[in-house]
N, CA, C and O of each residue as an XYZ file, in Angstrom:
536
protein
N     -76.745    -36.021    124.545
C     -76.625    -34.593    124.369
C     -77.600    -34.100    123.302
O     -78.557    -33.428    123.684
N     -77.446    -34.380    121.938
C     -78.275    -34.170    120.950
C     -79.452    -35.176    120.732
O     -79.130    -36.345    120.516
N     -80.451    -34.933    120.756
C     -81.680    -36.377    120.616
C     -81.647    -36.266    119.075
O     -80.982    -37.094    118.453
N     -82.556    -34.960    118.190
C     -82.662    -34.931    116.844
C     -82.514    -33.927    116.607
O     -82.397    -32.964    117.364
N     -82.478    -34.027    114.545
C     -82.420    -32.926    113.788
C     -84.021    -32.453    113.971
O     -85.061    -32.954    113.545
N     -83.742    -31.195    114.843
C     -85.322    -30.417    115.227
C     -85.448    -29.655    113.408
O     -86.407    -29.813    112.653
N     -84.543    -29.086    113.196
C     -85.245    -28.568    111.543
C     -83.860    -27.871    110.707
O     -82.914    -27.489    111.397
N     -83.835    -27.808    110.022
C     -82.879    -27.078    108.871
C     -83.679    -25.970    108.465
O     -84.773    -25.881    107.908
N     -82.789    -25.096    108.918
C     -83.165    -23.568    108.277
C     -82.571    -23.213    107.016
O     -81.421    -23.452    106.647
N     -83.637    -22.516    106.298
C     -83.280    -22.338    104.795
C     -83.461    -20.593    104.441
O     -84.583    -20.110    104.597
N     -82.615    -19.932    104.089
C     -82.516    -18.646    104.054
C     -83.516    -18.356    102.562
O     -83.312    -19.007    101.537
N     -84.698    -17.180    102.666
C     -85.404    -17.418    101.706
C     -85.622    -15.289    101.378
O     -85.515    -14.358    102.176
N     -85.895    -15.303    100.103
C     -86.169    -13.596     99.892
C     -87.699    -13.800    100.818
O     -87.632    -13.247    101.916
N     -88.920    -14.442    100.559
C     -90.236    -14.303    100.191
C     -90.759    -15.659    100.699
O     -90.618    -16.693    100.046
N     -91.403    -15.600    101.961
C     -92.143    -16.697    102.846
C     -93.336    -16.916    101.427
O     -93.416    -18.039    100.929
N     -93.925    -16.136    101.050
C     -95.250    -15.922    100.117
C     -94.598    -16.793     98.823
O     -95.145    -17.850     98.507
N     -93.663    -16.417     98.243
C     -93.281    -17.253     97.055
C     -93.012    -18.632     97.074
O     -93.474    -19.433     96.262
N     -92.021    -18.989     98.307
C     -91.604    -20.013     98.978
C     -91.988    -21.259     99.296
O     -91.681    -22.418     99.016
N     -92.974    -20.501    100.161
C     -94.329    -22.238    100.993
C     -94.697    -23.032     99.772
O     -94.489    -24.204     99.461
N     -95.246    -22.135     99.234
C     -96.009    -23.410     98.091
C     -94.514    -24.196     97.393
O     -94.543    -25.319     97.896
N     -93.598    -24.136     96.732
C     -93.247    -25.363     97.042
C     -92.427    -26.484     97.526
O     -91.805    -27.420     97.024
N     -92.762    -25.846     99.145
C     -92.424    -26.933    100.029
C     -93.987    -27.386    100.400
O     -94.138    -28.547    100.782
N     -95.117    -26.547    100.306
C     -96.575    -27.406    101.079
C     -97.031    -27.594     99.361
O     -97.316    -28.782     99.507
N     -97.156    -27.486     98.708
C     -97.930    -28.170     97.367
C     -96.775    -28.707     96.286
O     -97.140    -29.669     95.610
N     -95.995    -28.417     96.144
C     -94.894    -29.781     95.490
C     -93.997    -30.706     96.191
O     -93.305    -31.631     95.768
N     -94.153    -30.298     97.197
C     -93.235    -31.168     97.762
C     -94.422    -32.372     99.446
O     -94.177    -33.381    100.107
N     -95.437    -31.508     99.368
C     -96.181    -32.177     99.677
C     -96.225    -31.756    101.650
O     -97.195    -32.221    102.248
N     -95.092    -30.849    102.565
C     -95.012    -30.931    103.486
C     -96.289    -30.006    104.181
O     -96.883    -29.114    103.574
N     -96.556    -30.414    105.543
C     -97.333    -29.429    105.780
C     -96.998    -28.291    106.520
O     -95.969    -28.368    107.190
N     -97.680    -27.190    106.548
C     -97.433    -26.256    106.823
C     -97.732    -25.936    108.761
O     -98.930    -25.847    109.032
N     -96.611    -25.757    110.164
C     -97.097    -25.803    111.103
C     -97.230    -24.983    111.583
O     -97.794    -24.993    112.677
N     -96.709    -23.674    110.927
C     -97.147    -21.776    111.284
C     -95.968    -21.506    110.773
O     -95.016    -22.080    110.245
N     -96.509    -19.889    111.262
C     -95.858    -18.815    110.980
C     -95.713    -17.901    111.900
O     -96.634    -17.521    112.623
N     -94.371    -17.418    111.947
C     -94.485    -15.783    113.242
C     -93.464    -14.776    112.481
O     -93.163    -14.734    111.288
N     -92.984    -13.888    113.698
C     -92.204    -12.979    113.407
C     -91.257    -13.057    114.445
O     -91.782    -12.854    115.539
N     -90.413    -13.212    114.479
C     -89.028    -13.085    115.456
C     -88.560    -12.064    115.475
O     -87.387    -11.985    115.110
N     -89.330    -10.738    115.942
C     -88.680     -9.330    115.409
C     -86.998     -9.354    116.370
O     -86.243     -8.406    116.152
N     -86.720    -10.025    116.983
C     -85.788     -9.638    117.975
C     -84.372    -10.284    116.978
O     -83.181    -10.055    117.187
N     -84.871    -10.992    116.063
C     -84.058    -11.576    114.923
C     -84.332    -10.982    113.599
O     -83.514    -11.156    112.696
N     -85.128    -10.475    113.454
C     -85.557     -9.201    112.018
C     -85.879    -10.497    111.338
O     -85.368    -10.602    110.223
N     -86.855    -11.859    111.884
C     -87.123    -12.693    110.531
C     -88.356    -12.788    110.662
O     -88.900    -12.626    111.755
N     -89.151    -13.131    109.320
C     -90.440    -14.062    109.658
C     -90.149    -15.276    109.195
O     -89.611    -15.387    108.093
N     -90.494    -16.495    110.049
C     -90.434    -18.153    110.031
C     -91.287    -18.913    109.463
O     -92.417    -18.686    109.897
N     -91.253    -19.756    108.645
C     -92.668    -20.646    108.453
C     -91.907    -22.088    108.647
O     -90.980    -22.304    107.867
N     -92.148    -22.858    109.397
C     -91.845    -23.819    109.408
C     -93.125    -24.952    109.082
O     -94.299    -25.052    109.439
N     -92.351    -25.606    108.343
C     -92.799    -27.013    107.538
C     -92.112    -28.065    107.723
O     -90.900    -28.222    107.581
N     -93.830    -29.642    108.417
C     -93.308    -30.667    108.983
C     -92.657    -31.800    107.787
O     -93.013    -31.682    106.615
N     -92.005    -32.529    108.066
C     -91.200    -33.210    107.336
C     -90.656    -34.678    108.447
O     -89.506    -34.819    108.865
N     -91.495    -35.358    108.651
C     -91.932    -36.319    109.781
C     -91.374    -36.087    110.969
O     -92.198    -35.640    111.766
N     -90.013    -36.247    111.518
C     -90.316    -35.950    112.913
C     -89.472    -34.587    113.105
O     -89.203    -34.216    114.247
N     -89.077    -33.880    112.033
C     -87.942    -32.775    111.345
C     -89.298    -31.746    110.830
O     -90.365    -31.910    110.237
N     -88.701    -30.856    111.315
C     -88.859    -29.177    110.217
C     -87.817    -28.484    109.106
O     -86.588    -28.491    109.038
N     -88.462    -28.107    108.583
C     -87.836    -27.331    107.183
C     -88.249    -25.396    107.855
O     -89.244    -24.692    107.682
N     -87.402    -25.235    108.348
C     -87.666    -23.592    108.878
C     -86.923    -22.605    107.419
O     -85.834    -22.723    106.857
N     -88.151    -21.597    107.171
C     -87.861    -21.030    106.099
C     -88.071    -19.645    106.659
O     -89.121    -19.082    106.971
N     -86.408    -19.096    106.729
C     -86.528    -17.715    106.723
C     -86.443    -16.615    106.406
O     -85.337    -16.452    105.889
N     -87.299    -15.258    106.429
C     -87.714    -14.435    105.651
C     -86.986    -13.337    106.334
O     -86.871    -13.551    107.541
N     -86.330    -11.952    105.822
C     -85.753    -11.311    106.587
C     -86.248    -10.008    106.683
O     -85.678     -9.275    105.875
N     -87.056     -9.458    107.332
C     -87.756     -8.518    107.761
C     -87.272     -7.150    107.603
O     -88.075     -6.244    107.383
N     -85.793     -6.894    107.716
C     -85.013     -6.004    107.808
C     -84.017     -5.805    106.963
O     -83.600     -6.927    106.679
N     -83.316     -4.889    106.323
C     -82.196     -5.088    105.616
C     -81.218     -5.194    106.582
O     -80.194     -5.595    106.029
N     -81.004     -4.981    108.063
C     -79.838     -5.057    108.903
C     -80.274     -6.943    109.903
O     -79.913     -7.458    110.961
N     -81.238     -7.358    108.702
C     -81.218     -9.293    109.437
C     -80.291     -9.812    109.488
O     -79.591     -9.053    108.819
N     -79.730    -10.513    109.756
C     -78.543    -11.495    109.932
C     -78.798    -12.418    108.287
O     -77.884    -12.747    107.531
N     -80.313    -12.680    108.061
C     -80.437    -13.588    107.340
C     -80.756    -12.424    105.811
O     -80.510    -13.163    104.857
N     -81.031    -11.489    105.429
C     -80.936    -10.484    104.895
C     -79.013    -10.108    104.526
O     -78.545     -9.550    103.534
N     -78.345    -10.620    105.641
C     -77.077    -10.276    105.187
C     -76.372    -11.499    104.391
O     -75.570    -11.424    103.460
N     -76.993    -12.839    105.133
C     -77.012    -13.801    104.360
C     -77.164    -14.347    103.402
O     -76.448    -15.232    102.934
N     -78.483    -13.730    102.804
C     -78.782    -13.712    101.412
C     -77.822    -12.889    100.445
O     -77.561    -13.341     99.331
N     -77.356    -11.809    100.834
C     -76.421    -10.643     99.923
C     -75.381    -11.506     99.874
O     -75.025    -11.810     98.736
N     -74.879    -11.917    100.640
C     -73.326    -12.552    100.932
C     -73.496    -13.862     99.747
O     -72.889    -13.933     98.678
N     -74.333    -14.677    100.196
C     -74.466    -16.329     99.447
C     -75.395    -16.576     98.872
O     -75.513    -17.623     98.234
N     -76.326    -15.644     98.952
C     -77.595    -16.021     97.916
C     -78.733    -17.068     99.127
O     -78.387    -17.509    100.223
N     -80.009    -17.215     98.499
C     -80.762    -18.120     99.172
C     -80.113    -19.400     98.913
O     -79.267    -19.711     98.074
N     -80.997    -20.405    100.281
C     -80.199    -21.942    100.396
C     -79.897    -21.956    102.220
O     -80.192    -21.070    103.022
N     -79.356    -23.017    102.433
C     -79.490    -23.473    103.722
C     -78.795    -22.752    104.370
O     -77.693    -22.336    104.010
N     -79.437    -22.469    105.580
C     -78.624    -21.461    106.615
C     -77.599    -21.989    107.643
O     -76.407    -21.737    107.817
N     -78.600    -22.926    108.353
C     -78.185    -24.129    109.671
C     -78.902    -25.198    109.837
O     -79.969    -25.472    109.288
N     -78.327    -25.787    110.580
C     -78.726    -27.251    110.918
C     -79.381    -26.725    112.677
O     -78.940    -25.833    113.402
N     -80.421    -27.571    112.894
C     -80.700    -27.287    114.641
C     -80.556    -28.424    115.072
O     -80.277    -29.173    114.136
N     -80.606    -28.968    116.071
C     -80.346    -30.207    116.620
C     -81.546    -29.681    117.792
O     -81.965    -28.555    118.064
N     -81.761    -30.569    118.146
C     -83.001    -30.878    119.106
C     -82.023    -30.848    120.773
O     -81.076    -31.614    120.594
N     -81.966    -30.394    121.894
C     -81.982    -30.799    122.999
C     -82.531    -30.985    124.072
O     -83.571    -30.330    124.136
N     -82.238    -31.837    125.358
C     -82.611    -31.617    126.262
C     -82.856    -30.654    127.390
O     -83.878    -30.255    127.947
N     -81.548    -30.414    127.541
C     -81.056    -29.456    128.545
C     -80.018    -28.352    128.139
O     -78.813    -28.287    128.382
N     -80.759    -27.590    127.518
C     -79.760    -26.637    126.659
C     -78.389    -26.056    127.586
O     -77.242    -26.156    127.149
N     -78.677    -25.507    128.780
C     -77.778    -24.875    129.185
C     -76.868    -26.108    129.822
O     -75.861    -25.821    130.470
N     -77.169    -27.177    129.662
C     -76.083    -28.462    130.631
C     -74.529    -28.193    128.653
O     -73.330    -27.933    128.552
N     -75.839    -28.522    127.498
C     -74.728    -28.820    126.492
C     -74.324    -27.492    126.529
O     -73.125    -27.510    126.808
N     -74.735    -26.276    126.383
C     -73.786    -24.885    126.138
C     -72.605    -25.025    127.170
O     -71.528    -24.705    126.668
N     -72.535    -25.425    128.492
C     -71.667    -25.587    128.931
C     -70.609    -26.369    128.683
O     -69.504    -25.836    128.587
N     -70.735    -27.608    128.552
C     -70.022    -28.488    127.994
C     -69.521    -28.650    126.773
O     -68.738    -29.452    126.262
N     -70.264    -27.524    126.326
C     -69.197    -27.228    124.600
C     -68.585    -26.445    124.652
O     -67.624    -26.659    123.913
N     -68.451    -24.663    125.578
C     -68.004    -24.182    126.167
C     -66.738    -24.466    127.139
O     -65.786    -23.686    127.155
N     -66.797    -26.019    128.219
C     -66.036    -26.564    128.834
C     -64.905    -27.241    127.537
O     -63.868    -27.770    127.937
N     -65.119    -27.196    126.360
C     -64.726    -28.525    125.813
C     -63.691    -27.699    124.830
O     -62.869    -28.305    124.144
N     -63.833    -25.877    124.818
C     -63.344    -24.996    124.243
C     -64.074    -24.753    123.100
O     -63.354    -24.148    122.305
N     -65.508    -25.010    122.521
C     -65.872    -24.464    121.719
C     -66.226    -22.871    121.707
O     -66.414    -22.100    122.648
N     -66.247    -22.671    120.361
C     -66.890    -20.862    119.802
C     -68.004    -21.135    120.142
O     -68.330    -22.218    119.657
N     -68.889    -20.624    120.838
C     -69.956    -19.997    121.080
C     -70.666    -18.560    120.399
O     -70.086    -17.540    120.771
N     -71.784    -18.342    119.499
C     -72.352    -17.392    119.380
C     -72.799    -16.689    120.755
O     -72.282    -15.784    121.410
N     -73.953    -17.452    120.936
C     -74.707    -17.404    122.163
C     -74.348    -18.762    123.397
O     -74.669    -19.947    123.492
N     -73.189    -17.424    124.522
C     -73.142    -18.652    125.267
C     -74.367    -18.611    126.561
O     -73.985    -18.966    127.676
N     -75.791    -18.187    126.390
C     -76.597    -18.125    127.274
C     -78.033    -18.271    126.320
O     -78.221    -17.376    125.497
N     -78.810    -19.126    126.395
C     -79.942    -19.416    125.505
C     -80.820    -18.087    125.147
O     -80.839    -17.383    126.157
N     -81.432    -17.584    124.257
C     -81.919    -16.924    123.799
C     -83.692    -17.611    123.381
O     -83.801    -18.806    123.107
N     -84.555    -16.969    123.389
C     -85.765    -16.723    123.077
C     -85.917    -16.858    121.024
O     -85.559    -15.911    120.324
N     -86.442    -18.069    120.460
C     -86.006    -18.567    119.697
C     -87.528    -18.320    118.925
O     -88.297    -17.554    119.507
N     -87.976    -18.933    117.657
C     -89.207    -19.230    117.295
C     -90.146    -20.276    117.785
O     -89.599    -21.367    117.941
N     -91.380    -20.233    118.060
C     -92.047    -21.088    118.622
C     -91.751    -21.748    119.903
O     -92.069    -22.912    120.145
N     -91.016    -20.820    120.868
C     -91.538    -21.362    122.359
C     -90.142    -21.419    123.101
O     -89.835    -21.238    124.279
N     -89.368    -21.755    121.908
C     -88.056    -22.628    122.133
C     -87.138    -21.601    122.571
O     -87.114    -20.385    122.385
N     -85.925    -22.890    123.591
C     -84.806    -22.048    123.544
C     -84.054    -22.598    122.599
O     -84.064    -23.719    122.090
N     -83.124    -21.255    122.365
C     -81.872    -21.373    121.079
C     -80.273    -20.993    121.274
O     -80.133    -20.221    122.223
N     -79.567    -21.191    120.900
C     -78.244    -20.674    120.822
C     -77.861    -21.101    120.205
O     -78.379    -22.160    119.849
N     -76.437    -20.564    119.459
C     -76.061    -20.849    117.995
C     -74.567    -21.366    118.555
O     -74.209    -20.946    119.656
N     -73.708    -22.256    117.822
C     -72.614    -22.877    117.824
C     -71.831    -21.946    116.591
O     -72.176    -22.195    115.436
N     -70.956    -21.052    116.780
C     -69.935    -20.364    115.476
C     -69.213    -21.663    114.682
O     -68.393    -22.510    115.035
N     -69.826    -21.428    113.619
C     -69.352    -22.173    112.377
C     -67.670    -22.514    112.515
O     -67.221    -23.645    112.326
N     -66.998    -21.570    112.806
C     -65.578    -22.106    113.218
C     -65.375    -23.614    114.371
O     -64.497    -24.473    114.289
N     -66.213    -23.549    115.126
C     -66.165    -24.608    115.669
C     -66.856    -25.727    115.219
O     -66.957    -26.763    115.876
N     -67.394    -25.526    113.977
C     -68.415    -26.997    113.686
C     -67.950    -27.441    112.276
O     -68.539    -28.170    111.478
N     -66.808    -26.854    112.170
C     -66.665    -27.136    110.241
C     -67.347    -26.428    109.562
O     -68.022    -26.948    108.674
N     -67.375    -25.228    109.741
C     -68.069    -24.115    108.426
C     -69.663    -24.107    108.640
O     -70.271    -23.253    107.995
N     -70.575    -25.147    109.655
C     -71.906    -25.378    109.160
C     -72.070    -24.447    110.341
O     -71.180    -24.451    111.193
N     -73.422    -23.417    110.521
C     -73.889    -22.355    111.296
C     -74.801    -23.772    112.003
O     -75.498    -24.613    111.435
N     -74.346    -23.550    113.869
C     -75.190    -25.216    113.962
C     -75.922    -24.501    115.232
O     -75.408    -24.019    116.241
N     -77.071    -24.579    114.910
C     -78.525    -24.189    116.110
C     -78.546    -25.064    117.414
O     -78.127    -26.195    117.171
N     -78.899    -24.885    118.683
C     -79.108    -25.773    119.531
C     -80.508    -25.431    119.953
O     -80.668    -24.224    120.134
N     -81.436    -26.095    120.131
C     -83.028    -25.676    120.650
C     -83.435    -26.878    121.417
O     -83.296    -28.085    121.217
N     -84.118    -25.995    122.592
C     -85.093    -26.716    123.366
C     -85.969    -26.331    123.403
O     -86.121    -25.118    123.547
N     -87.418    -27.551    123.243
C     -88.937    -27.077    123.358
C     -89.375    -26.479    124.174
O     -88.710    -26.702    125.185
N     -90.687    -25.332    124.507
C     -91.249    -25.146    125.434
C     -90.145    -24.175    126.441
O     -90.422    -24.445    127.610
N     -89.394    -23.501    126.402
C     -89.038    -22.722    127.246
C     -88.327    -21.115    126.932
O     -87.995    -20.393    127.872
């Protein structure tokens, strides 16, 4: 069901303040940047061998991750897990009685599909599901 941890998202004020140090103290490199306006964020994700460090910026004061920051301050948002076949596991977590955010994949950063698992069903952690390329 899950292959890997595709990246940990980290809720951030300032992509600009930020990068440097995860790409010059901490040594990771940097694999872009976009805008997810359909999520009010901008992303920079940074490699961390076969894992990303997704750092997000919140574009909007009505972001999800903008509300996040007010609520808890910056620091980790979610965990993503890497899949295969996104819509086989949404079902089957769905079948299995899980909370679902998104029970139909969504248009994610960099290519991917996404849908989110509600923290009520995972033990408090906000848990991402993504597949490459679609």
């Amino acid at each position: 069901m899950l292959t890997k941890i595709n990246h940990i998202g980290v809720a951030v004020k300032s992509l600009n303040d930020t990068i440097p140090f995860y790409q010059d103290t901490l040594g990771m490199t940097l694999a872009g940047i976009e805008e997810v306006s359909e999520q009010k964020v901008r992303v920079a994700m940074l490699q961390i061998g076969e894992s990303m460090i997704e750092l997000l910026e919140p574009t909007s004061a009505e972001s999800p991750i903008a509300t996040f920051i007010d609520k808890n301050g910056c620091g980790i948002h979610h965990i993503a897990y890497e899949v295969d076949d996104i819509e086989k596991v949404i079902a089957k977590l769905l079948g299995e009685g899980a909370r679902m955010i998104d029970e139909k994949p969504r248009q994610g950063a960099h290519g991917t599909s996404i849908a989110f698992i509600h923290p009520k069903s995972s033990n408090g952690v906000l848990t991402e599901l993504c597949q490459a390329g679609h």
